[in-house]
PAZAPA-4460 file (N, C-alpha, C; in steps of 0.05 Angstrom, whole numbers, plus 32768, in hexadecimal, padded with zeros to 4 digits):
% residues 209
    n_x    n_y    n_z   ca_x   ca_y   ca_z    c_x    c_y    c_z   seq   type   mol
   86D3   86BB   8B32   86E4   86B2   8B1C   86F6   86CA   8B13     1      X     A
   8716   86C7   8B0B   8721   86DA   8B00   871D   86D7   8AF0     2      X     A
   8718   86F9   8AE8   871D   8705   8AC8   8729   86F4   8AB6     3      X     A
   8742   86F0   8ABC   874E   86E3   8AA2   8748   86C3   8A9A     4      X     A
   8735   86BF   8AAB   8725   86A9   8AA7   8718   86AF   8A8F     5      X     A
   870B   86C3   8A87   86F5   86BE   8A75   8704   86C5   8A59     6      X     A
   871B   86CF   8A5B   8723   86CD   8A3C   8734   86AB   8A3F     7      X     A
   8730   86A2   8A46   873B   8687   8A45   8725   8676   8A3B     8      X     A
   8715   8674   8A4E   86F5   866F   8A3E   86EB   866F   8A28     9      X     A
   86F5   8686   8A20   86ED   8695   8A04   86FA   8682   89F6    10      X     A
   8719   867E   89F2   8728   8676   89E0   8723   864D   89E0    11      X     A
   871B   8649   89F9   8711   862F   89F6   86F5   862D   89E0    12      X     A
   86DE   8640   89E8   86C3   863D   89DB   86D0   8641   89B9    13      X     A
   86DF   8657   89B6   86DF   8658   899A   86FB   8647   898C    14      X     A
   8709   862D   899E   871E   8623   898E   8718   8612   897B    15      X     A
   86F8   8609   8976   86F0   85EF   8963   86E9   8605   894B    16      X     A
   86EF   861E   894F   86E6   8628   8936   86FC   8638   892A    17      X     A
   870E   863E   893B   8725   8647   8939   8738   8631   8924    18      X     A
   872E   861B   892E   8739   85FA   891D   8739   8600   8909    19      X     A
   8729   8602   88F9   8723   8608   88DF   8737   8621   88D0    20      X     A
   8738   863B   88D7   8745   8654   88D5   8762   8654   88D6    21      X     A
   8767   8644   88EF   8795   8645   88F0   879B   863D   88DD    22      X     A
   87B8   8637   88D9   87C2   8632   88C3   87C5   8612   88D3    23      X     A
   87C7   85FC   88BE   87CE   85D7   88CB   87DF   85D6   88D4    24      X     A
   87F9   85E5   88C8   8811   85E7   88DE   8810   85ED   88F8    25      X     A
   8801   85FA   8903   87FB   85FD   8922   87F2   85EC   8931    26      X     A
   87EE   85D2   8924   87DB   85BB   8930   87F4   85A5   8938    27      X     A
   880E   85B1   8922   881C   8595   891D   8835   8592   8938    28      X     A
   8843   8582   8941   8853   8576   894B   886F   8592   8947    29      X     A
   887B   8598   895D   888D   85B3   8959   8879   85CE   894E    30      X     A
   885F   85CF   894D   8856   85DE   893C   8853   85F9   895A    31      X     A
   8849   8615   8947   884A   862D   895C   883E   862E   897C    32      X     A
   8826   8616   8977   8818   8619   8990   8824   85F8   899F    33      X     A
   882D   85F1   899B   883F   85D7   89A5   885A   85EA   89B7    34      X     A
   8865   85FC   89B3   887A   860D   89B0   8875   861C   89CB    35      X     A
   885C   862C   89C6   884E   863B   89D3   8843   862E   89F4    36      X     A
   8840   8615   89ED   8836   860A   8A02   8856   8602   8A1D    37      X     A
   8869   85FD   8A0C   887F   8603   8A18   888D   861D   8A2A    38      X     A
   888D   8630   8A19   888B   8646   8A28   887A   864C   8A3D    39      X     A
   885D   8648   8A3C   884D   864B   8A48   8853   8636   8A6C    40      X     A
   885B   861F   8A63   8863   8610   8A75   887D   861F   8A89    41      X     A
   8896   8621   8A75   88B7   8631   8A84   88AC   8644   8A8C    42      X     A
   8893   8650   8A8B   888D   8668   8A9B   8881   865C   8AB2    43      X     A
   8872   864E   8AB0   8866   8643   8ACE   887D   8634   8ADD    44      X     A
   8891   862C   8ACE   88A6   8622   8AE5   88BC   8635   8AEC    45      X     A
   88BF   8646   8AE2   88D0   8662   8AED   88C6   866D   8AFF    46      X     A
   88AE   8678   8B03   8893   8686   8B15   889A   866B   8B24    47      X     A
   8898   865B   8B25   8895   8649   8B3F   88B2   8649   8B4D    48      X     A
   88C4   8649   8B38   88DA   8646   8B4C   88E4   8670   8B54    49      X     A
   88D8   8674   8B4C   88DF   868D   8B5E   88C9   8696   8B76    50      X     A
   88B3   8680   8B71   889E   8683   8B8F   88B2   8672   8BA2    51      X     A
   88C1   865B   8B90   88CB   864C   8BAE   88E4   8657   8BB7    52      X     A
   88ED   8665   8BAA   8901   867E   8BB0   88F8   8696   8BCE    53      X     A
   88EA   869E   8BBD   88D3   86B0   8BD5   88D2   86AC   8BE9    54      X     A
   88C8   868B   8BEA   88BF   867F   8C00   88D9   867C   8C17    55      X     A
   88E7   8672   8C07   8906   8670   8C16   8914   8689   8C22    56      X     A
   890A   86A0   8C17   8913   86B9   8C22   8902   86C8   8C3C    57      X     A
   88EB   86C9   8C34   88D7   86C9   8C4D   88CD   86B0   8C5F    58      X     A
   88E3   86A0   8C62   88E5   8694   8C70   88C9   867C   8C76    59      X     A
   88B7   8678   8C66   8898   8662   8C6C   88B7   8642   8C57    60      X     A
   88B5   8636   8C62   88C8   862B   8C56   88AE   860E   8C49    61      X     A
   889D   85FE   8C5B   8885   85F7   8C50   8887   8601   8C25    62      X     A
   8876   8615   8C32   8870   861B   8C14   8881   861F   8C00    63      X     A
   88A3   8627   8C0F   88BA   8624   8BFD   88C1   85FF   8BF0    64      X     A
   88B6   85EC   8C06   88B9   85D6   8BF6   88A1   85CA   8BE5    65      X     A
   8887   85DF   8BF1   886E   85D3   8BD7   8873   85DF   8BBD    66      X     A
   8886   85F9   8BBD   888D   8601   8B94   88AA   85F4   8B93    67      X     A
   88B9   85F1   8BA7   88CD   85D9   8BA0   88C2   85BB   8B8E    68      X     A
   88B6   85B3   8B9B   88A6   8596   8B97   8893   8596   8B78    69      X     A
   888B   85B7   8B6E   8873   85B8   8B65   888B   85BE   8B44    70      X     A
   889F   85C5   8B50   88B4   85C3   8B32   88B7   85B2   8B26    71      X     A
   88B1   859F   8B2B   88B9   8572   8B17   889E   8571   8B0B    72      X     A
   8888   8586   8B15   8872   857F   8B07   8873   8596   8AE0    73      X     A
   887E   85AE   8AE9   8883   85B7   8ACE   8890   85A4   8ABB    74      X     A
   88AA   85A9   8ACA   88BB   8595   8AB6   88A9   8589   8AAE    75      X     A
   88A4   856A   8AB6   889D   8559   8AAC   888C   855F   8A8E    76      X     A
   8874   8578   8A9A   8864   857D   8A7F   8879   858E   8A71    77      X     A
   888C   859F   8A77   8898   85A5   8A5C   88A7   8588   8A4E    78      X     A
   88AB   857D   8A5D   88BD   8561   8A50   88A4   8553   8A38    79      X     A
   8895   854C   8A4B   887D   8543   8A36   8874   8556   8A1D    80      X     A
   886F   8568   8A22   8863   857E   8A0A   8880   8577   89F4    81      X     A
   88A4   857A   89FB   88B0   8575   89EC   88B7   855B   89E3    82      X     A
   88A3   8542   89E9   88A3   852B   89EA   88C0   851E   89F1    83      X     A
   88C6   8523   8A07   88EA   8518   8A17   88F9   851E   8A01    84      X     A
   88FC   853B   89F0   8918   8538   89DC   8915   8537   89C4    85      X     A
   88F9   8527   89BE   88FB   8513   89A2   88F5   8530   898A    86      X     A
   88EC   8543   8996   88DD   855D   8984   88F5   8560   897E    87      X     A
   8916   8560   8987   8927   8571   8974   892F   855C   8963    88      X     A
   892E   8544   8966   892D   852B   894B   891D   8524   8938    89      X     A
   891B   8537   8923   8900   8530   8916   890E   8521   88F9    90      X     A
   88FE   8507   88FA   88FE   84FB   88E1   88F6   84FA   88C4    91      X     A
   88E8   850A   88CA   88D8   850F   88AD   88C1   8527   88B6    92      X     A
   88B4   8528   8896   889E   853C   8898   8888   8532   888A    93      X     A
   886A   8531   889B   885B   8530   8887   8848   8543   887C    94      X     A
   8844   8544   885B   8835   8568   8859   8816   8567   886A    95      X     A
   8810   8557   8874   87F0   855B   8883   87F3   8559   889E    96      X     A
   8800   8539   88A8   8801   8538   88C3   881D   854F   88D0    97      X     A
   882C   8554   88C3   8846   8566   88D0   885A   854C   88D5    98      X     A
   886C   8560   88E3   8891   854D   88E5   8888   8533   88F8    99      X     A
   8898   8529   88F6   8898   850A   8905   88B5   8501   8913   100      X     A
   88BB   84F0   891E   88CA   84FB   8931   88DA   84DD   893D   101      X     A
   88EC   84D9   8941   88F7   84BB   8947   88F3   84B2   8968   102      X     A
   88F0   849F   896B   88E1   848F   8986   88F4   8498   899B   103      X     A
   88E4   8495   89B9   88FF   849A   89C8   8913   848D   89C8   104      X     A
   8906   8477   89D2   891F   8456   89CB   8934   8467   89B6   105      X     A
   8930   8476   89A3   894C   8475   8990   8953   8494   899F   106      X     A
   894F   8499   89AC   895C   84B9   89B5   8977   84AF   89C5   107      X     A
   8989   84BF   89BD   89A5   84B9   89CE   899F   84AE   89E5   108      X     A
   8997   84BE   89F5   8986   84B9   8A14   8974   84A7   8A1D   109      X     A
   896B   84A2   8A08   894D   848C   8A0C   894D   8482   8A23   110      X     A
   8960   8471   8A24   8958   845B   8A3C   8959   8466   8A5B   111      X     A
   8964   8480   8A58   8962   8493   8A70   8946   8496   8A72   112      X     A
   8932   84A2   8A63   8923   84B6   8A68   8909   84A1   8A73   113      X     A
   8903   8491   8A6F   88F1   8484   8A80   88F5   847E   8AA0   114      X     A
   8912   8470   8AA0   8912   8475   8ABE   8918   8488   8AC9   115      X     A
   8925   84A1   8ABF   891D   84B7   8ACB   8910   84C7   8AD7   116      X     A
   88F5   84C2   8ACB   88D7   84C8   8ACF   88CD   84C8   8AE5   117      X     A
   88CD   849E   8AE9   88C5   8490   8AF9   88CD   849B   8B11   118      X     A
   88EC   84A5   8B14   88F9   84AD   8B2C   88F3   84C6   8B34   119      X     A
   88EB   84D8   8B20   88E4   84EF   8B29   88C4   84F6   8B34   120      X     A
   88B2   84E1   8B22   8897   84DE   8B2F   8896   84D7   8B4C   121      X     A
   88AA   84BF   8B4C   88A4   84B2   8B71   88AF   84BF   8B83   122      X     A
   88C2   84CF   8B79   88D1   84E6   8B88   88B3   84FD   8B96   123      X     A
   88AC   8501   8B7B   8894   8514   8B7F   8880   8511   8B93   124      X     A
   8879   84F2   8B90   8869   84EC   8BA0   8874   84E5   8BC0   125      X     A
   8884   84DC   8BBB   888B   84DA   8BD6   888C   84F6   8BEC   126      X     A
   889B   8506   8BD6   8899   8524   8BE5   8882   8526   8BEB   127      X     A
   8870   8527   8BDE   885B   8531   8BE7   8842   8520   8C04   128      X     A
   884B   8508   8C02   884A   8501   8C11   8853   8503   8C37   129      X     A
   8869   8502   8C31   8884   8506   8C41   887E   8523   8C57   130      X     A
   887F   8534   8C43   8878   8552   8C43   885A   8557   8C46   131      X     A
   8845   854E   8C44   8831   8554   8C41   8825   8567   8C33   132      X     A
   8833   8567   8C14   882E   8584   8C07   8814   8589   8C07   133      X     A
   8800   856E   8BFD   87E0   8575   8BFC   87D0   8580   8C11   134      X     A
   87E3   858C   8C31   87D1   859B   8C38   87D2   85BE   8C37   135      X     A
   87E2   85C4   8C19   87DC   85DE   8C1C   87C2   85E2   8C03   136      X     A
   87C7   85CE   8BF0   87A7   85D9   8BE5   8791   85D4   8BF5   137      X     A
   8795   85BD   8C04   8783   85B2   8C0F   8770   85C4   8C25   138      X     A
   878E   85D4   8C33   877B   85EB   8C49   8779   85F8   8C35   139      X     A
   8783   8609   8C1F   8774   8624   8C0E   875D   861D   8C0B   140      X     A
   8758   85FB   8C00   8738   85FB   8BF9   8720   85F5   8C0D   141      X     A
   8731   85F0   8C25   8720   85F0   8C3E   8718   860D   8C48   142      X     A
   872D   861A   8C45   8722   8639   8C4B   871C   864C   8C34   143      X     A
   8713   8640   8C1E   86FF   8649   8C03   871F   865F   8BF4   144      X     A
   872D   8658   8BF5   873C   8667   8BE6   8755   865A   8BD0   145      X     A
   874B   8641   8BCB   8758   8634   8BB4   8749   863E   8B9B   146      X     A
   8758   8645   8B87   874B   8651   8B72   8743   863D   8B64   147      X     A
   872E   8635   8B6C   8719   861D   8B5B   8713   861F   8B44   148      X     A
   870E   8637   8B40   8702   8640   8B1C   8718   863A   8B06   149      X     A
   872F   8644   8B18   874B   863F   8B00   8748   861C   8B04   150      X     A
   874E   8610   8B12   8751   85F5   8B10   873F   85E5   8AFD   151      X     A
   871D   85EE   8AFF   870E   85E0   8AF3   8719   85EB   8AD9   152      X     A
   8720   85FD   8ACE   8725   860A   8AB6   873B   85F7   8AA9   153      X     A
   8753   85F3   8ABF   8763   85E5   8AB4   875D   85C5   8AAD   154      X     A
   873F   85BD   8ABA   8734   85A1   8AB8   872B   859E   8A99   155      X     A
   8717   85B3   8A9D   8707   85BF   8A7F   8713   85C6   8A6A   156      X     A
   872D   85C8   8A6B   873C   85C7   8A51   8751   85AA   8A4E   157      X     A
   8753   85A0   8A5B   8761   857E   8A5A   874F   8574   8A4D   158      X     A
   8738   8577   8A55   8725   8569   8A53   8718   856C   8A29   159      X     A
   871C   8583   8A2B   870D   8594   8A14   872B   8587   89FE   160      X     A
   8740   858F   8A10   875E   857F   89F5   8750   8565   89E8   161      X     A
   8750   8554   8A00   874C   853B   89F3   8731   852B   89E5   162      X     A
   871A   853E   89EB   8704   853C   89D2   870F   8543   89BF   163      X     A
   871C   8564   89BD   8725   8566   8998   873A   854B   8992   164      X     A
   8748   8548   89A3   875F   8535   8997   874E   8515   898A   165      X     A
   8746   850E   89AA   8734   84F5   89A6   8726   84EA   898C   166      X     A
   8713   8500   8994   86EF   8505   8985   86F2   8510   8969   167      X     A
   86F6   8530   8970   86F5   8542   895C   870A   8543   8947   168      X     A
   871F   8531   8951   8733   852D   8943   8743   8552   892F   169      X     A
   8743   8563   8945   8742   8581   8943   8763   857C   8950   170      X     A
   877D   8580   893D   8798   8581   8947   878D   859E   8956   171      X     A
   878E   85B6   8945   8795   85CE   894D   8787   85E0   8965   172      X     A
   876D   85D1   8969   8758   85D3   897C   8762   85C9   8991   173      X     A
   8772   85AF   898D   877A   859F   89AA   8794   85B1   89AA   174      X     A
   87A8   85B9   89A5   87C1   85D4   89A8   87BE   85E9   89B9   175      X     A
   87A4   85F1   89AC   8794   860B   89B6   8786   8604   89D4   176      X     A
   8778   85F2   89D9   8770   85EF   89F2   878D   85E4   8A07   177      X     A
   879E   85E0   89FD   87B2   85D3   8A0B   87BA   85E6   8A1D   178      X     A
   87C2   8603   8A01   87D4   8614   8A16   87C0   8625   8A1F   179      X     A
   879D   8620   8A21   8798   862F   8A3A   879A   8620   8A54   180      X     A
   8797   8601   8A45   8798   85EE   8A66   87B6   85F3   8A6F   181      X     A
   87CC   8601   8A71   87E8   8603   8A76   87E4   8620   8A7E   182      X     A
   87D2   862F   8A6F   87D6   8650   8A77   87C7   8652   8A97   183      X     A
   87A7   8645   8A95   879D   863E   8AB7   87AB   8630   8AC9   184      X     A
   87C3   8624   8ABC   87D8   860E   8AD0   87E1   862D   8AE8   185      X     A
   87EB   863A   8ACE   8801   864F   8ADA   87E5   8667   8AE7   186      X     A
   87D9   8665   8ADF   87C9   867D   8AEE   87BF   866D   8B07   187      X     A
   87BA   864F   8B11   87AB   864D   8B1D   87C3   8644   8B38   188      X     A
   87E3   863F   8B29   87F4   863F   8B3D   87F4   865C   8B47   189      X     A
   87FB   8670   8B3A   87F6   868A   8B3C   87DF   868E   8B59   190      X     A
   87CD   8689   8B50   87B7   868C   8B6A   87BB   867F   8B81   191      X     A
   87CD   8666   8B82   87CF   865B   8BA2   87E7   866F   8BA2   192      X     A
   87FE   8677   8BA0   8813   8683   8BA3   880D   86A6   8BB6   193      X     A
   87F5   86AA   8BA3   87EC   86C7   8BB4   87D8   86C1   8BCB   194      X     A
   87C8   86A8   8BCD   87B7   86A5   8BE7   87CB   869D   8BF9   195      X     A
   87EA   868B   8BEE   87FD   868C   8C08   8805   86A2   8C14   196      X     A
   880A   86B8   8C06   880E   86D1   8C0F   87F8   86E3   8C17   197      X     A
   87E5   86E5   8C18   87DB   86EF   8C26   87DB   86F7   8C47   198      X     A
   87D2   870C   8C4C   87D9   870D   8C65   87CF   86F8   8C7D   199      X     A
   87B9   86F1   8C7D   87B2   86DD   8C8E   87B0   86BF   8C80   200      X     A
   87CE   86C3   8C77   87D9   869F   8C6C   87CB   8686   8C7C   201      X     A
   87C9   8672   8C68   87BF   865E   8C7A   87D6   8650   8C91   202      X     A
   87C5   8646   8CA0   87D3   863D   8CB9   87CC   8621   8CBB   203      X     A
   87E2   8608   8CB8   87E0   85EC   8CB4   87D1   85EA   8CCF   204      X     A
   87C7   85CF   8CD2   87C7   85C5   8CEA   87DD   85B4   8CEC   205      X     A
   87E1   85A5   8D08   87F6   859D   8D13   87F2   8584   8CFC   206      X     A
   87E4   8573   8CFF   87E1   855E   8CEF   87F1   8561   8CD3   207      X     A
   87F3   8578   8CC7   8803   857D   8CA4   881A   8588   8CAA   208      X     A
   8829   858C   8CC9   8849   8591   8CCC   8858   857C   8CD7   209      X     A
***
């Protein structure tokens, strides 16, 4: 497991108590760790598009179209974290729950942003199909070098969001586990990016070209 696994850990075990201590504004809708989780995201899609940059320069062109392909998946979550737009329309405020915010349906754009989506998901999939992107995690984790620990980490905090949200009904708890499940996104893309480079890179079989 990497190191920076375990301060991630940390900040998961102690966010139900941390709940209690932030200030409520950190919990709310536009609030610091809502914000944060954004950034945290434009950084994982910059790093990606300069791995598929990389890729394009040293010539493995494969892996230049698996961080090509792996770009519609940031977006998307930065789109969602800014709920398609609606965060710079805010309607009102409330002093407990925080700002509130007008539907998409009324966003200039609205009627764009759903089928948008749609087009960019089946796009996705089809690439990946098409392309066979799933066999580059697929051989890392056949030859033990997919960084599993980050992944489960990023499971274990989705997972941990939506008890506080669900269950525990913990806004600032579910904030806080969010942007570590986004911070193991980027560390755990991070880790296939350096096992591609490695010197004895994996080697498809014929069947995944």
């Amino acid at each position: 497991m990497s190191l920076l696994n375990y301060p991630l850990l940390a900040v998961i075990a102690f966010s139900y108590y941390a709940d209690s201590y932030l200030p409520l504004t950190w919990g709310w809708e536009n609030g610091p760790l809502e914000w944060s989780q954004v950034v945290i995201l434009t950084a994982g899609l910059l790093l990606t598009s300069c791995w598929w940059q990389e890729a394009i320069t040293s010539r493995r062109f494969h892996h230049a179209r698996f961080f090509a392909w792996a770009t519609p998946l940031w977006l998307l979550m930065i789109g969602r974290e800014l709920s398609w737009g609606r965060v710079f329309y805010q309607a009102g405020l409330d002093p407990v729950e925080g700002p509130y915010f007008i539907s998409v349906a009324q966003l200039p754009y609205g009627k764009f942003v759903y089928p948008i989506l749609a087009i960019i998901i089946l796009s996705w999939l089809f690439a990946v199909i098409k392309y066979k992107l799933y066999a580059i995690p697929y051989e890392l984790f056949r030859q033990g070098r997919f960084p599993t620990s980050e992944f489960i980490l990023v499971v274990l905090s989705f997972v941990t969001a939506y008890i506080a949200e669900q269950h525990l009904h913990k806004e600032i708890m579910e904030e806080l586990v969010e942007c570590v499940a986004y911070l193991s996104l980027v560390l755990t893309a991070y880790r296939v990016k350096a096992a591609l480079e490695q010197r004895n890179t994996i080697i498809l079989p014929n069947r995944f070209l």
